[in-house]
PAFIDREN-769689 format. One line per field, with one value per residue (C-alpha): x, z, y; residue in three letters. Coordinates in nm, 2 decimals, decimal comma. Layout:
N
c1 [X_...]
c3 [Z_...]
c2 [Y_...]
gufi [ALA_...]
This chain:
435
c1 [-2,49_-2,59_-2,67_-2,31_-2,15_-2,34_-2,15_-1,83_-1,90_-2,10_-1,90_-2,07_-1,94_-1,59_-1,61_-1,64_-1,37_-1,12_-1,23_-1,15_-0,81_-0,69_-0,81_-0,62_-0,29_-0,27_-0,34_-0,05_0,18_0,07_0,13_0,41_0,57_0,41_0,61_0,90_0,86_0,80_1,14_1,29_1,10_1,14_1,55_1,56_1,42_1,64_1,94_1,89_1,76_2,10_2,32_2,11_1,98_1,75_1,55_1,36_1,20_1,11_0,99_0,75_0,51_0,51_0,47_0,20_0,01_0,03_-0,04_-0,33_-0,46_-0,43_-0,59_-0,92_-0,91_-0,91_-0,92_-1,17_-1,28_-0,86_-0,76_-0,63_-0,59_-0,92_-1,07_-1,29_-1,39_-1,45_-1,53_-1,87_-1,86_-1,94_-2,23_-2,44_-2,70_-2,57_-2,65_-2,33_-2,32_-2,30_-2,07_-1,82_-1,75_-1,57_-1,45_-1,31_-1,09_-1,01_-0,94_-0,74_-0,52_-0,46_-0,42_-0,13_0,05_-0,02_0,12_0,44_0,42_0,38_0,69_0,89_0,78_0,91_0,54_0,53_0,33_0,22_0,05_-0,16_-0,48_-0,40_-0,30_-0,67_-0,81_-0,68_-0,74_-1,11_-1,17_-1,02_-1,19_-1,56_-1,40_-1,36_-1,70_-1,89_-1,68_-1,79_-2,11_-2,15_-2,51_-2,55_-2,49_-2,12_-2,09_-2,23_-2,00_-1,77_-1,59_-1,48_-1,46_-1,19_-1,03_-0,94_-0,82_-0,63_-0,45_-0,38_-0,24_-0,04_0,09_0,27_0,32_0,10_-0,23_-0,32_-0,27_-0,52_-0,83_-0,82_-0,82_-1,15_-1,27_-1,19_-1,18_-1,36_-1,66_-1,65_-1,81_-1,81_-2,10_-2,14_-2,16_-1,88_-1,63_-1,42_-1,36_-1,26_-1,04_-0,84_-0,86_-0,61_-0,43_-0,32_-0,28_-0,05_0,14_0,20_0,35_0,56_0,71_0,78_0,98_1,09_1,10_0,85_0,93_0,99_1,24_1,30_1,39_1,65_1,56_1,41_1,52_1,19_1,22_0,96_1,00_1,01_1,13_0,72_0,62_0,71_0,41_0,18_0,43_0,44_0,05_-0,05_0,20_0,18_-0,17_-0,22_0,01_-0,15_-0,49_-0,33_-0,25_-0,56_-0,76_-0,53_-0,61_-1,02_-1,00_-0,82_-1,00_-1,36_-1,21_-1,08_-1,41_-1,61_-1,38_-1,38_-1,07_-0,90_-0,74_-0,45_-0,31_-0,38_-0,14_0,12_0,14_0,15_0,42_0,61_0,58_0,71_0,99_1,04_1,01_1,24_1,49_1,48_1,48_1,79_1,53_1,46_1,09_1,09_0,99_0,73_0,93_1,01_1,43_1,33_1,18_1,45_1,74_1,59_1,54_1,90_2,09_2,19_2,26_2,00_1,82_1,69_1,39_1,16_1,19_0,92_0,73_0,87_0,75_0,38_0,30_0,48_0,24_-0,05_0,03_0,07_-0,26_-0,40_-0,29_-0,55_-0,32_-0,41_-0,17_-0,20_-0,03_0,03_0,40_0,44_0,24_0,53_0,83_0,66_0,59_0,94_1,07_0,86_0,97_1,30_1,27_1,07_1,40_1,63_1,42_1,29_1,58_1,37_1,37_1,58_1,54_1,40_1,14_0,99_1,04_0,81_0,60_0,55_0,51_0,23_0,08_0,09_-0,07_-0,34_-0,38_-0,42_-0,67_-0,84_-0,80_-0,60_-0,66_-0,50_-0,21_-0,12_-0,12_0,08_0,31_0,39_0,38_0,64_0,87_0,84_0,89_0,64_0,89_0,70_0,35_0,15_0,32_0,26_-0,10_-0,14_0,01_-0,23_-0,53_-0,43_-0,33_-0,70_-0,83_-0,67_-0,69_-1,13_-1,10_-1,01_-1,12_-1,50_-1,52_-1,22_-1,02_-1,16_-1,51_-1,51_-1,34_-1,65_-1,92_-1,73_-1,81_-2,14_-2,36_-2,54_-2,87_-3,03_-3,23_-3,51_-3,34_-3,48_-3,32_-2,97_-3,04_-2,97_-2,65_-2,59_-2,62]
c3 [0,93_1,29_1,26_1,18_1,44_1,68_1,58_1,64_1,94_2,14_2,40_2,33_2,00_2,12_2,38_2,12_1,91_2,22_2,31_1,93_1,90_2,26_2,24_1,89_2,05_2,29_2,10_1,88_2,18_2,35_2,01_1,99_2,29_2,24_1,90_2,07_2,39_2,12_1,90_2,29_2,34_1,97_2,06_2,41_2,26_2,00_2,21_2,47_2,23_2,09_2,39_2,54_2,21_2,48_2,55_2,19_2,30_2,64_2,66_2,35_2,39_2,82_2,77_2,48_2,72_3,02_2,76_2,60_2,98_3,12_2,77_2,82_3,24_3,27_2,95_2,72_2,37_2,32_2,16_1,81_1,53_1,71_1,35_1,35_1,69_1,61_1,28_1,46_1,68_1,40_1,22_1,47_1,66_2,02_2,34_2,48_2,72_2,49_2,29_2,57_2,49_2,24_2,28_2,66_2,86_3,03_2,63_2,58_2,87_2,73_2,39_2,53_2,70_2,61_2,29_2,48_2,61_2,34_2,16_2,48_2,41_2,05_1,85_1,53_1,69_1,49_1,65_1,36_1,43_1,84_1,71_1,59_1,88_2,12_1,90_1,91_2,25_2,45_2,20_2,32_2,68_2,60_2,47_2,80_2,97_2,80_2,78_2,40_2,21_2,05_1,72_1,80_2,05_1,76_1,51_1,51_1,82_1,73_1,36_1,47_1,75_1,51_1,23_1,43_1,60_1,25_1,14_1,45_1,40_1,09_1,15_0,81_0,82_0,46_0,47_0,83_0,63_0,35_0,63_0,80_0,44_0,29_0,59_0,89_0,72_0,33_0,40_0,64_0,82_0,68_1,03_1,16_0,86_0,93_1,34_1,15_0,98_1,15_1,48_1,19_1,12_1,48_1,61_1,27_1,36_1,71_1,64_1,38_1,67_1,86_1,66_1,44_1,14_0,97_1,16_0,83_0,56_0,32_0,00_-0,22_-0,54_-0,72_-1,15_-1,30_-1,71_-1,94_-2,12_-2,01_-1,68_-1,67_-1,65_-1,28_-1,21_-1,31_-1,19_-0,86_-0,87_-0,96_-0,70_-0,40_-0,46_-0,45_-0,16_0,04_-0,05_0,07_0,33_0,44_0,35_0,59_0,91_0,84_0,78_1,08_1,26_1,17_1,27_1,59_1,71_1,53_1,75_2,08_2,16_2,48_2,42_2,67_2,52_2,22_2,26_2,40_2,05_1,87_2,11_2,01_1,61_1,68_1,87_1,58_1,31_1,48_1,49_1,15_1,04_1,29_1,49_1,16_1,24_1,54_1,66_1,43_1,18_1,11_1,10_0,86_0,64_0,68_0,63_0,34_0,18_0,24_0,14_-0,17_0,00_-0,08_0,19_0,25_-0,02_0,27_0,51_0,41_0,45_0,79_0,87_0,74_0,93_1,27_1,20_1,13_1,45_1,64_1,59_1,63_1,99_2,08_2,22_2,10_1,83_1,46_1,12_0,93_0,97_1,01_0,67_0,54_0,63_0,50_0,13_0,15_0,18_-0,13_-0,32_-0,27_-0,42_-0,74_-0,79_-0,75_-0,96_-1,26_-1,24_-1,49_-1,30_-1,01_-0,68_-0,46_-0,70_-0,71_-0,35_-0,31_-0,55_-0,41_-0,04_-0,15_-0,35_-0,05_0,18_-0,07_-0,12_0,27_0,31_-0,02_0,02_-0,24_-0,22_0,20_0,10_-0,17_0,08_0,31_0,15_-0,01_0,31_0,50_0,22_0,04_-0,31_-0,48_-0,83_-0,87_-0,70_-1,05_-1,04_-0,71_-0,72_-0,99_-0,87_-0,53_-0,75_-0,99_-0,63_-0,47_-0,73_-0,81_-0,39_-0,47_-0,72_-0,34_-0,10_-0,20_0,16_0,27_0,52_0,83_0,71_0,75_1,07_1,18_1,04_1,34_1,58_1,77_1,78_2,05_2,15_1,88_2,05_1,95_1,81_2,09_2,39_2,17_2,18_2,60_2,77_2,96_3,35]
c2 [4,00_4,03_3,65_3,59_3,88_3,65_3,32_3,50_3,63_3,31_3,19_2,85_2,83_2,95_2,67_2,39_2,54_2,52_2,16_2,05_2,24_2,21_1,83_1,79_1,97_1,73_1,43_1,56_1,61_1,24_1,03_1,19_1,09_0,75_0,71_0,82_0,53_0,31_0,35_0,35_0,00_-0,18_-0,06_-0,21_-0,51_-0,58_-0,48_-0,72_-0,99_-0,94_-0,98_-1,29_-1,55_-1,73_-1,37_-1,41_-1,76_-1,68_-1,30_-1,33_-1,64_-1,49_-1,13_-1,13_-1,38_-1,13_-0,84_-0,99_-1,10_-0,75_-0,64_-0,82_-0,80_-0,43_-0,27_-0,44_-0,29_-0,17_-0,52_-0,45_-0,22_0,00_0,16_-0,12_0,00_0,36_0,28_0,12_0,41_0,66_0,46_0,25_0,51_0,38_0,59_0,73_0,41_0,14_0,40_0,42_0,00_0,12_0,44_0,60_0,71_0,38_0,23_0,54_0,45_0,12_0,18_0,41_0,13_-0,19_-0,17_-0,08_-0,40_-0,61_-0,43_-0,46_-0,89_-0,83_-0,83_-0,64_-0,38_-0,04_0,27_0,38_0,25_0,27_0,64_0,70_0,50_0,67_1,01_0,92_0,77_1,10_1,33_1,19_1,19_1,57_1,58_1,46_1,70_2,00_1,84_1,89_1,85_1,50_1,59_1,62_1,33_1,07_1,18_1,50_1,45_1,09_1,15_1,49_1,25_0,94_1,16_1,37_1,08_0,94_1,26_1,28_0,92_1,04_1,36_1,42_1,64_1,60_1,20_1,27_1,50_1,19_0,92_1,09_1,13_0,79_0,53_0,70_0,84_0,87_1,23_1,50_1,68_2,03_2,16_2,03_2,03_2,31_2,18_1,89_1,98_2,22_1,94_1,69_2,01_2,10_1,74_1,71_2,03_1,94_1,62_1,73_2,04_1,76_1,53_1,80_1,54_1,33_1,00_0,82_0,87_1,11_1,02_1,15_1,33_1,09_0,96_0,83_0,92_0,85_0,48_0,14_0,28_0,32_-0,04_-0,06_0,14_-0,18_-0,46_-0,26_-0,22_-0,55_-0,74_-0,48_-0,48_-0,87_-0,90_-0,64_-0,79_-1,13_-0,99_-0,88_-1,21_-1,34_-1,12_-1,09_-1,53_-1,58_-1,32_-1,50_-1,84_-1,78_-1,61_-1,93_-2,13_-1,94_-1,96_-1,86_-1,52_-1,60_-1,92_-1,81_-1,53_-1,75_-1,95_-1,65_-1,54_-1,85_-1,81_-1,47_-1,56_-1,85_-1,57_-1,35_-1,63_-1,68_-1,36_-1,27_-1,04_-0,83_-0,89_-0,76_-0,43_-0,17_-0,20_0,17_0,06_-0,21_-0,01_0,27_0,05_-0,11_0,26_0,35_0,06_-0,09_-0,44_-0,71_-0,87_-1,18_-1,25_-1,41_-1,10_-0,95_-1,26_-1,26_-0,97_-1,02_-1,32_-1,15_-0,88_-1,13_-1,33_-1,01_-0,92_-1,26_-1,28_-1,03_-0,71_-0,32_-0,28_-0,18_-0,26_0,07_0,11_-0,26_-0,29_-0,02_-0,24_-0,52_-0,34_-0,17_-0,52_-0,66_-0,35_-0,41_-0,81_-0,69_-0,42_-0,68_-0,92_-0,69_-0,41_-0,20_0,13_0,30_0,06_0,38_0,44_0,09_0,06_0,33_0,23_-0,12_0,03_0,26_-0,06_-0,30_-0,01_0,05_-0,33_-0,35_-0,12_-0,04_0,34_0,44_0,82_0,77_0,56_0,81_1,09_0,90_0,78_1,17_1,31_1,06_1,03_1,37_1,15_1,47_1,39_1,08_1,19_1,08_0,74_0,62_0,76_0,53_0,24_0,34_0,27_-0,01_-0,17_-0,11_-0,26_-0,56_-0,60_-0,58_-0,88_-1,09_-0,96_-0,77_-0,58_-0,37_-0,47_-0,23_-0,30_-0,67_-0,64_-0,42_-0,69_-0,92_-0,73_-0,79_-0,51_-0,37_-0,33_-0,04_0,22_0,47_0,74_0,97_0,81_0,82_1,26_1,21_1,29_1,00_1,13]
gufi [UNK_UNK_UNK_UNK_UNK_UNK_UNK_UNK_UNK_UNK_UNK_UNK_UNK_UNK_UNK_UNK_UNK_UNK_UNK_UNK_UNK_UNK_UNK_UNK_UNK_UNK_UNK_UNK_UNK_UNK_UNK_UNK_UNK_UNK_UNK_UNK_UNK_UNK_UNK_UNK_UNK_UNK_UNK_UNK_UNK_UNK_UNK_UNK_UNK_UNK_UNK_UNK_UNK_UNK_UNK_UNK_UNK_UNK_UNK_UNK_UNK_UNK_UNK_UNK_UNK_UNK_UNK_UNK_UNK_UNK_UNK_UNK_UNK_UNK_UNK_UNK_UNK_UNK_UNK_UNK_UNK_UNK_UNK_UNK_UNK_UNK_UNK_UNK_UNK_UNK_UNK_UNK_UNK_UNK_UNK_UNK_UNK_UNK_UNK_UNK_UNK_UNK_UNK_UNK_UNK_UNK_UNK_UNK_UNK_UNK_UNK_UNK_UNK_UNK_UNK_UNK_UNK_UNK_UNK_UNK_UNK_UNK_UNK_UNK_UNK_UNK_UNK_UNK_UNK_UNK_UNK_UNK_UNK_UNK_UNK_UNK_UNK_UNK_UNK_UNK_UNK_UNK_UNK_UNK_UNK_UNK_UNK_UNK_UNK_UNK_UNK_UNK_UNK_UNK_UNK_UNK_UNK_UNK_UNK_UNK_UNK_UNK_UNK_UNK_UNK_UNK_UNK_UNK_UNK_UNK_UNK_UNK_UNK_UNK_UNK_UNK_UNK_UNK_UNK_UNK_UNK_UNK_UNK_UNK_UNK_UNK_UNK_UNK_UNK_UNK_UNK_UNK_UNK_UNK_UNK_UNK_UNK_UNK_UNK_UNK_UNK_UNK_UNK_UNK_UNK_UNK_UNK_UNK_UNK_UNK_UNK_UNK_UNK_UNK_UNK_UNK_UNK_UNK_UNK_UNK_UNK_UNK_UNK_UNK_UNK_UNK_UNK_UNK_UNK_UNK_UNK_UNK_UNK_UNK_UNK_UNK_UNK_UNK_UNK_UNK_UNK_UNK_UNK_UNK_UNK_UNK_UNK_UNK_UNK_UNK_UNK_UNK_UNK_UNK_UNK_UNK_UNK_UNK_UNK_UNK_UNK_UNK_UNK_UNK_UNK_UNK_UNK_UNK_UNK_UNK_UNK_UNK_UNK_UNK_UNK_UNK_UNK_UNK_UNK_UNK_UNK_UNK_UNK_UNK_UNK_UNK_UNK_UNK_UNK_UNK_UNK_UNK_UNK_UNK_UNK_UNK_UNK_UNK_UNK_UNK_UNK_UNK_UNK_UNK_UNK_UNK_UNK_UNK_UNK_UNK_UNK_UNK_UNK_UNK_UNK_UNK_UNK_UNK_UNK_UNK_UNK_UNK_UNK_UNK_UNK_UNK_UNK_UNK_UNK_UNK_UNK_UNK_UNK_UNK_UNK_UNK_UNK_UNK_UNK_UNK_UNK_UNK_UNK_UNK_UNK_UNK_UNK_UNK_UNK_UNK_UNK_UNK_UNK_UNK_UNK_UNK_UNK_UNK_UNK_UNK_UNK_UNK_UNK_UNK_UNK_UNK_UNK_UNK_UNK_UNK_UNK_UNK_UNK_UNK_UNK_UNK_UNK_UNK_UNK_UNK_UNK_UNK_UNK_UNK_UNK_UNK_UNK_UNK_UNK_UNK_UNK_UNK_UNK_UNK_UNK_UNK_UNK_UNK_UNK_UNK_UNK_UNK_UNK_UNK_UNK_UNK_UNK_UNK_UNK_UNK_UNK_UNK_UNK_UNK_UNK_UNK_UNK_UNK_UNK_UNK_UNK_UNK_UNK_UNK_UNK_UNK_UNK_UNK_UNK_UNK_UNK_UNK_UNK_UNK_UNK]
């Protein structure tokens, strides 16, 4: 008892719970306002692409090569999604110097902007994993600040920073505690569970104040009888899951052959400027943008749309992050499933189109990533769909594993393996505070 009085009581232990909440508040309150620069950005875009044809063949192929030159000249370690990066973070033993190439306060600053950037040059940019990256790299900022013990620096701090920025992202807390669970760390330290977890919670809650909506869709009540209506949960499973796994073959392929290659980052982004600026044409500047309007207007209308945007949209995602700037591909990956949904319920009418577009989006994201248990959550918590919960959670896992058959390492996981790893160290010298 007097054991536990003292736990209440120690102002050390007060001071770490303050650092985790107030550091979760205002990861809330910046991805917040970072969402809403980037709607403001993807909007400008399009408007002005609109009003002057010439801007989409110019302004990408240029401004992606100035974004991914001022990525690697002052703010290398933020180029793109950035799980992979904290991902490494939380499992290699590295002292706090080596950790700070991947995660700090400089790569917080330009995992803010630069992805405003490469949406005001029309990429298919998403803030999901720049969300958790920048979650994670101003939670360990926090950390040196407070000077916490090391136990907290190697893996609380960053594992409370990325979730939270997750959770922010979406404005979805439970979709946040799965992400840590699932992607970030498949378990959580005993000792710093409950920090953790109530670190997603506020960052969630203080998104959500600011927005006041979850910055998705919500769905209508949802008609899903029992019968053949039924057999869109495998169609959607099996397709969403192929495609997302597709997908993902694509990025880690291209990923390992342009290291094997060497090729120069700049110029590199300037092609992929160009096939952006070529996709955007085609697609009459659907691609453009995160994709969030896409994926709305696809949920809202009846109309059909053009059976290759969604194909559109994945390889503008796939060049996008080729060409080397911070971005990520969650709410890309959305527009690009909402798109495919909307095909296979204009293809195989056998249940309501809002259903199997949800089905298929949940599919695709679980495909993607091979966390079926995350992409369930999400998808829940952005659309409120909780009439059909049991069907997209199955669809979630008959997608993850159809994605395994292709591709036998998650997507984030092979994305770490490229990285080169630094220098181990005894395990002693990774216990000191870097002075």
């Amino acid at each position: 008892m007097l054991r536990f009085r003292k736990k209440i009581i120690s102002a050390t232990v007060w001071k770490y719970r303050l650092v985790f909440w107030l550091g979760a508040i205002f990861i809330g309150a910046l991805i917040a306002a970072i969402t809403l620069l980037s709607e403001w950005a993807a909007d400008l875009y399009r408007t002005t692409s609109t009003l002057y044809p010439w801007f989409n063949f110019v302004v990408p192929p240029f401004g992606l090569a100035l974004t991914a030159w001022l990525t690697v000249r002052f703010f290398p370690g933020s180029q793109g999604s950035g799980i992979p990066q904290v991902k490494t973070a939380l499992e290699i033993p590295y002292t706090l110097n080596e950790r700070s190439k991947l995660v700090s306060l400089r790569i917080a600053i330009g995992k803010s902007l630069l992805p405003i950037m490469g949406l005001l040059s029309g990429a298919s940019v998403g803030f999901g994993g720049p969300a958790t990256h920048v979650g994670a790299s101003l939670m360990s900022a926090l950390g040196k600040a407070a000077n916490f013990p090391s136990h907290y620096m190697s893996k609380g701090l960053l594992l409370a920073g990325s979730a939270a920025g997750f959770a922010a992202m979406f404005s979805a807390p439970l979709a946040g505690i799965m992400f840590a669970i699932e992607e970030m760390s498949r378990t959580i330290e005993e000792r710093v569970s409950t920090l953790v977890v109530t670190a997603i919670i506020f960052s969630g809650i203080t998104a959500y104040s600011i927005l006041h909506h979850n910055i998705f869709f919500t769905s209508n009540a949802l008609s899903f009888p029992w019968g053949e209506t039924w057999f869109a949960i495998p169609l959607c499973g099996v397709i969403g899951g192929l495609l997302g796994g597709l997908f993902s073959r694509i990025i880690v392929s291209g990923n390992n052959f342009f290291k094997k290659i060497q090729f120069p980052i700049v110029p590199l982004a300037f092609l992929c400027g160009g096939m952006i600026a070529v996709l955007g044409f085609l697609s009459q500047g659907e691609t453009f943008g995160t994709g969030y309007q896409m994926a709305k207007t696809i949920m809202y209308s009846d109309a059909p749309i053009d059976p290759m945007l969604p194909v559109y949209k994945m390889l503008a995602t796939c060049a996008t992050f080729f060409s080397g700037i911070p971005s990520g591909i969650f709410v890309p990956a959305i527009a690009t499933g909402a798109g495919f949904g909307a095909n296979l319920a204009q293809w195989f009418p056998i249940a309501p189109a809002s259903v199997m577009i949800l089905l298929t989006v949940t599919a695709y994201f679980s495909g993607m990533l091979q966390s079926p248990l995350t992409s369930f959550t999400i998808i829940l918590e952005i659309t409120h769909s909780h009439e059909i919960s049991i069907p997209i959670m199955a669809a979630a896992f008959i997608a993850s594993g159809v994605s395994s058959l292709i591709n036998p390492q998650p997507l984030y996981r092979a994305l770490c393996n490229t990285y080169q790893q630094p220098t181990q160290v005894p395990a002693e010298n990774d216990q000191k505070p870097n002075k």
